[in-house]
N, C-alpha and C positions, 0 to 999 in steps of 0.2 A: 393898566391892570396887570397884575404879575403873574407869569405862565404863558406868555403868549400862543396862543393855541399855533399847529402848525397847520401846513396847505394839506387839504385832502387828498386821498390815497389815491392810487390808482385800483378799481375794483375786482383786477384780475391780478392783485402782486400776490409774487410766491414767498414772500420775505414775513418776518412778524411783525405787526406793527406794536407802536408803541404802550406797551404794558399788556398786549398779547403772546402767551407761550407758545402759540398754536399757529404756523401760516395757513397760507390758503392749498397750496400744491398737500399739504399734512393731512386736511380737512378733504380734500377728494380722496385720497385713499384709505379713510376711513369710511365716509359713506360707499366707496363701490367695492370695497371689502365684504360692505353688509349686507349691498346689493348682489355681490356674488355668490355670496351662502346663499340667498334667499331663492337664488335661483337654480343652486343646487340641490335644495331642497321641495324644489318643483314647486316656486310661485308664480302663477301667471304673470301677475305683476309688482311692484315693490318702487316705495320711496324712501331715503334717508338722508336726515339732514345733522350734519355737525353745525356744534356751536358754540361758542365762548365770550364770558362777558366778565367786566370786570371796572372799578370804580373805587373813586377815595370819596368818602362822606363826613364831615368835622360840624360838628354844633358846637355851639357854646350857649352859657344862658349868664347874662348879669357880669355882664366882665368875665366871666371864668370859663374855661375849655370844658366842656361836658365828654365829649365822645370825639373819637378819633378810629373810623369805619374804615378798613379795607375789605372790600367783596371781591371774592373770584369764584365764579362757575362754569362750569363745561356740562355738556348734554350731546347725545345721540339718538336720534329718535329715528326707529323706523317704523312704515306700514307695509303690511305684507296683504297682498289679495290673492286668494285661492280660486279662482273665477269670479263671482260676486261678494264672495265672504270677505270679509276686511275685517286685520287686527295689528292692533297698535302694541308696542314698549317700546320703552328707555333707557340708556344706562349712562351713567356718570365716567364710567370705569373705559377706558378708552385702549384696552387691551386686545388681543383676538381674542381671545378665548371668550372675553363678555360680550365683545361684538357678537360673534356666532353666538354666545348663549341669548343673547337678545333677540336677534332674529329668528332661532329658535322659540324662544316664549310668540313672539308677534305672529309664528307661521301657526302655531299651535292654537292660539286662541280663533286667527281665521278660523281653521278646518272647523271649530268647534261651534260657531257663529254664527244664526240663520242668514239664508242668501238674502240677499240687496239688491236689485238688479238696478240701483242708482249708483253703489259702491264701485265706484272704478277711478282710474286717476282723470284728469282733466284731456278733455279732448284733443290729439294732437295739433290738429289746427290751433288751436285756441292759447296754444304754450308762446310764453317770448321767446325768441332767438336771439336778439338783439336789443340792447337795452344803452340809454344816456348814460353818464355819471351826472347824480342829482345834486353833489356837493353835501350828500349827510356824515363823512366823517370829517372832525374835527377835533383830532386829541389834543388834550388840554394838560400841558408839562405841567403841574400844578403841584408844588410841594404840599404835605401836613403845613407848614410853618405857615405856609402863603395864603393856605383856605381860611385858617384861625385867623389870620389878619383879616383878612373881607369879611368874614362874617362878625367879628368886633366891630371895624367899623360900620357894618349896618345896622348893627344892635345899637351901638355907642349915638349914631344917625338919627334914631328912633328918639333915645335918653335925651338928647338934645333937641327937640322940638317943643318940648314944655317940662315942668315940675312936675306937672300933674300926668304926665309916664311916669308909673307909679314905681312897673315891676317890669317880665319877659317872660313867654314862656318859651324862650331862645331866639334864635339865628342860626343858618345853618347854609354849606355850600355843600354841594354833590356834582361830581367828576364823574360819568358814565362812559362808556364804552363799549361797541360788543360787535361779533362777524360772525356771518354763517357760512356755509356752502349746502345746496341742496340739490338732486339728483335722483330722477326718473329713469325703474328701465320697463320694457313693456315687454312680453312676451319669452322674457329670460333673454332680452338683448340692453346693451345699454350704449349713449351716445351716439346713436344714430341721429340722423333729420327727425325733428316732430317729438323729441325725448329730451325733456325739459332737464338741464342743471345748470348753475349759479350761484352765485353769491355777492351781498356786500358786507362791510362795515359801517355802523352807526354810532352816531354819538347825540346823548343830552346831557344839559349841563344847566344847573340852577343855582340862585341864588334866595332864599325868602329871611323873613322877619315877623315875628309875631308877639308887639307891645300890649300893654296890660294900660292903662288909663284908670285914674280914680281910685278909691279905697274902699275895705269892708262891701257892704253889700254894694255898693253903686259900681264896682268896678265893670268896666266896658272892655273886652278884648278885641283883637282884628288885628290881620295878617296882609303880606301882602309880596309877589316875589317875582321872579324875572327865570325864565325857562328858554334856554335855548340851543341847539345842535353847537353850533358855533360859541366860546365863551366872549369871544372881541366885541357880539351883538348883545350880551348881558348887558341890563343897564347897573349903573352905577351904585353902590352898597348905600351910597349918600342919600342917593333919589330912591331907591325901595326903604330905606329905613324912613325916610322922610313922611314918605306916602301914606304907611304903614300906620306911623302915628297919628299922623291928620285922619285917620279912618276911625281910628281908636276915639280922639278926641272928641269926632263928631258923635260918637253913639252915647258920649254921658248924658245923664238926664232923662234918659228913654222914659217912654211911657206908654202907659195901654189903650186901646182904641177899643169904643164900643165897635159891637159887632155891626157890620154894616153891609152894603157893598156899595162897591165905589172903580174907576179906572185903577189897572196896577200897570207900573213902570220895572220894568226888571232891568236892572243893571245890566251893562253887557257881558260880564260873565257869568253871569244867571241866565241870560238869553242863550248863551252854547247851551245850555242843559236843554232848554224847550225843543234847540234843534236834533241833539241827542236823543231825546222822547221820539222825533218822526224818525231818526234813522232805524232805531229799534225796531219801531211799527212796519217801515218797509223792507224789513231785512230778509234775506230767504226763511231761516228756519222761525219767525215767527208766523211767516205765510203758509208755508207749509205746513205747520202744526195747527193754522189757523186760531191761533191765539195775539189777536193783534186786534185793535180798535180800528185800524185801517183796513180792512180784506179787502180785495178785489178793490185797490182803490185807483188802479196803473186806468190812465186818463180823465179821473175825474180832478174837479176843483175840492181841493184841500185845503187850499189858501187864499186869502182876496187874489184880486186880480193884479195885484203890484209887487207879489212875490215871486221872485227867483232863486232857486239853489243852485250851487256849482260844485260839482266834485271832481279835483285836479289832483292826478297821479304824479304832477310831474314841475311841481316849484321847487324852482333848488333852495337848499336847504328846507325845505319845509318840513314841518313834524311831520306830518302822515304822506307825505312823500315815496314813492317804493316805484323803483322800475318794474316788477311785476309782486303780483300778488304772493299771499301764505302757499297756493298751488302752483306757483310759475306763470301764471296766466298773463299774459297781456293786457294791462289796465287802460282805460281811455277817459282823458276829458270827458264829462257828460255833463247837460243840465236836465238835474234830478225834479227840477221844478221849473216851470215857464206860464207865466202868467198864473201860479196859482196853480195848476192844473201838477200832476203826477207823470214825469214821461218817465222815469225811469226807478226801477228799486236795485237794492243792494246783492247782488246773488253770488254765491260760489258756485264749483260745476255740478255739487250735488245738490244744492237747493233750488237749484235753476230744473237741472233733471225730474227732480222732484214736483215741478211746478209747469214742465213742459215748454221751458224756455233755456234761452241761452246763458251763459254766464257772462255776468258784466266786470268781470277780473277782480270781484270784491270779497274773493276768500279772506277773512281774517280782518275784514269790517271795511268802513268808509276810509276815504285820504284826505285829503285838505278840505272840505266842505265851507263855502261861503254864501251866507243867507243875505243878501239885498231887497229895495224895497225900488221901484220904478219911480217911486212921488220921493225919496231922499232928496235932501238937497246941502251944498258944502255947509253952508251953516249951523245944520242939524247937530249942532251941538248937544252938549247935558242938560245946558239952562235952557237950551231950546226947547228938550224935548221934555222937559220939565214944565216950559208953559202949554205945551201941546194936551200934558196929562191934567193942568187947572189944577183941580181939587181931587184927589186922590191919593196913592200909597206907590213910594218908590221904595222898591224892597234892593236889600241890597246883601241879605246874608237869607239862605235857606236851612234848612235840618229835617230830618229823617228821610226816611222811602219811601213818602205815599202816593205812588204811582204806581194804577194800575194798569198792565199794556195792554190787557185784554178788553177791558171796558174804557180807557180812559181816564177814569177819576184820578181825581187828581187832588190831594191836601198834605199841604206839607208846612213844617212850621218856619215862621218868618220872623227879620227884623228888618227897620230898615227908616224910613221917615214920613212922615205925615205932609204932604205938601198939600197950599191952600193959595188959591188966583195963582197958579206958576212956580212960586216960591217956597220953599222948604221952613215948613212951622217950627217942628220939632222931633228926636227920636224918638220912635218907637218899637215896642218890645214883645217878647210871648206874647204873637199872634200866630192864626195859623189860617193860610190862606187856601183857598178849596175854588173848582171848578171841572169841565173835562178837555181833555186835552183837545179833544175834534173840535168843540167847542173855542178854546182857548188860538188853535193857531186861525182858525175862520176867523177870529176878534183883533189879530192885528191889525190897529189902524195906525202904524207910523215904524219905522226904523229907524234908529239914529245916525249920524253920520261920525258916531265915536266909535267906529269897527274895533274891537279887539282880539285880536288871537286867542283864543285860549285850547288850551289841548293843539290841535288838528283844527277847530271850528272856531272860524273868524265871522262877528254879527257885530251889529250895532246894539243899542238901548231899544226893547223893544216896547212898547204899549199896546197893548190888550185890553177893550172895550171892559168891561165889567165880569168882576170874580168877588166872592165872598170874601170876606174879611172875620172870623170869630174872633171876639175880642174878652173885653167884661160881659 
């Protein structure tokens, strides 16, 4: 592959890395410039964090170059606390005079701002000191010239799997990059013991494809792509355009289902969403607002008895990856789920404070989250768990928003295939699948043993007991 990404950085260099204007030694005295007004201007407390990011992004559609994206942005954000009162700004503008004017807006909006008596920074216990390198930067030396090639040849990958790839609605590579530095002071003191600053550099880097199959009204679209920190673990533009198309091909001829119910099969990247839906549910500010289908659910059974979740701060490379948290906090392995049962939820320090618990270092959401089933076994293949589901619906593309967190309900529209004794009948089309969600994770009866990464959330093919089907 051309660009060969280089070795990852070290997390404390003062130097700029590549296609950053900004070092690291640059970004500390930015942030404790801001933290030093804020303290001259008598805030109890105060956080700021610099940041910069920056990426090449090339499409092409149909043999031809569409777009050729360079992105760069910079940000300084700080929070200023006036004893409980807490107020946020931002500025792009990385000057003194904006800095101070910023901390100025963020001291001002405090004073102005009912007290909180949860609004404070994260408990000094609770901050990291000390942190791995996780392996997430991996800049990717990647010409315009070189991205236009890979994404041709994935497109071109696509064209070439049948006649009947009609059309494109492109190919596209994306080169990501970005570094922070963030820094706590407490009492108008700053870098002491217990006074959380750091930073890293990250990188994602993708590759997709999105063929058109068929003509006039029967056309079938479908996509398909390759995400990852590292470019060297991208798979190959051949193998996603390939994929891409076989997706496409298989949805011509769709067709509509009366309404029924029946088992549904969710592809494994359909299954990251089901588990998304419980992270939601168990998150702090759903609990706390009490707007969640799940309340008060920390030790009951949520799920059969064969389910486990894992949530890992700390795979190298891994997308949701972070030696600590959005607050500094110290993150830790945990199993979110064990046998089914609820041991742990999502919390920062103020939703946890809010709840009268501790923080589980998950300011700023979940990290690697992995859903398993205790009865999986190696062979849990597709066609496996395709004879598991008999006669039912393996859905394999969703659409719209219909979930609700509060209650559950759950309908959202669907495609995907009609399978009958094990075996896949035929596509089908504009359907829309309904159920609730409490309902829907109780009803796993199987996992697949075709784990997929997708996002941060690695699952299998899941089957779920019975959901409506509206069809004709």
């Amino acid at each position: 592959m051309p660009g060969t990404p280089s070795s990852p950085s070290s997390l404390s260099t003062d130097q700029p890395e590549s296609g950053f204007q900004y070092s690291r030694s640059q970004f500390e005295e930015l942030a404790h410039a801001a933290l030093d007004h804020a303290r001259k201007l008598g805030a109890t407390d105060a956080g700021a964090e610099a940041s910069e990011g920056c990426g090449l992004s090339v499409s092409v559609r149909k043999g031809e170059l569409e777009n050729v994206e360079r992105n760069r942005d910079k940000s300084l954000g700080v929070t200023v606390y006036v004893g409980h009162r807490r107020g946020n700004a931002s500025t792009s503008d990385f000057s003194l005079a904006a800095i101070q004017q910023t901390v100025q807006a963020a001291y001002d909006i405090a004073r102005f701002t009912a007290e909180d008596p949860f609004a404070s920074l994260p408990d000094p216990e609770d901050v990291a000191t000390d942190w791995p390198d996780l392996q997430l930067f991996h800049p990717w030396a990647i010409t315009s010239a070189q991205a236009l090639e890979l994404a041709l040849e994935c497109e071109a990958a696509a064209f070439g799997v049948s006649k009947k790839i009609t059309n494109s609605e492109g190919a596209g590579v994306s080169a990501q990059q970005s570094h922070f530095y963030t820094a706590h002071m407490r009492g108008g003191e700053r870098g002491k013991p217990g006074i959380f600053s750091g930073g890293y550099a990250s990188s994602r880097h993708s590759l997709s494809v999105a063929p058109i199959a068929g003509k006039g009204a029967k056309m079938q679209r479908d996509h398909w792509y390759s995400s990852m920190r590292d470019a060297a673990d991208l798979a190959s533009p051949q193998a996603v355009g390939r994929y891409a198309a076989e997706r496409a091909l298989a949805r011509l001829n769709g067709r509509k289902l009366a309404t029924t119910e029946c088992p549904v099969l969710f592809e494994s990247p359909l299954a990251a969403g089901l588990l998304g839906g419980f992270v939601q549910a168990v998150s702090g500010g759903a609990l706390y607002r009490k707007t969640t289908f799940l309340l008060d659910s920390m030790g009951k059974q949520v799920f059969p008895r064969h389910i486990d979740i894992v949530d890992d701060p700390f795979v190298l490379k891994g997308k949701g990856s972070s030696p600590f948290d959005a607050e500094g906090v110290r993150p830790q392995q945990r199993k979110i789920v064990s046998a089914g049962r609820v041991k742990g939820y999502f919390l920062g320090s103020y939703s946890a404070r809010k709840l009268g618990m501790k923080t589980t270092g998950n300011a700023g959401g979940s990290h690697n989250l992995t859903l398993t089933s205790r009865q999986t076994q190696p062979g849990d293949d597709l066609p496996e768990m395709l004879r598991k589901l008999g006669t039912g619906l393996f859905v394999t593309e969703l659409m719209g928003q219909g979930v609700n967190g509060v209650t559950g309900d759950y309908s959202r529209g669907a495609s995907g295939y009609w399978v009958e004794n094990g075996v896949i009948a035929y596509p089908v089309e504009e359907i829309t699948i309904a159920g609730n969600l409490k309902d829907m994770l109780k009803g796993i009866e199987a996992v697949g043993a075709d784990a997929y990464n997708y996002g941060a959330k690695t699952v299998g093919s899941i089957l779920i007991n019975r959901m409506k089907i509206a069809g004709n």
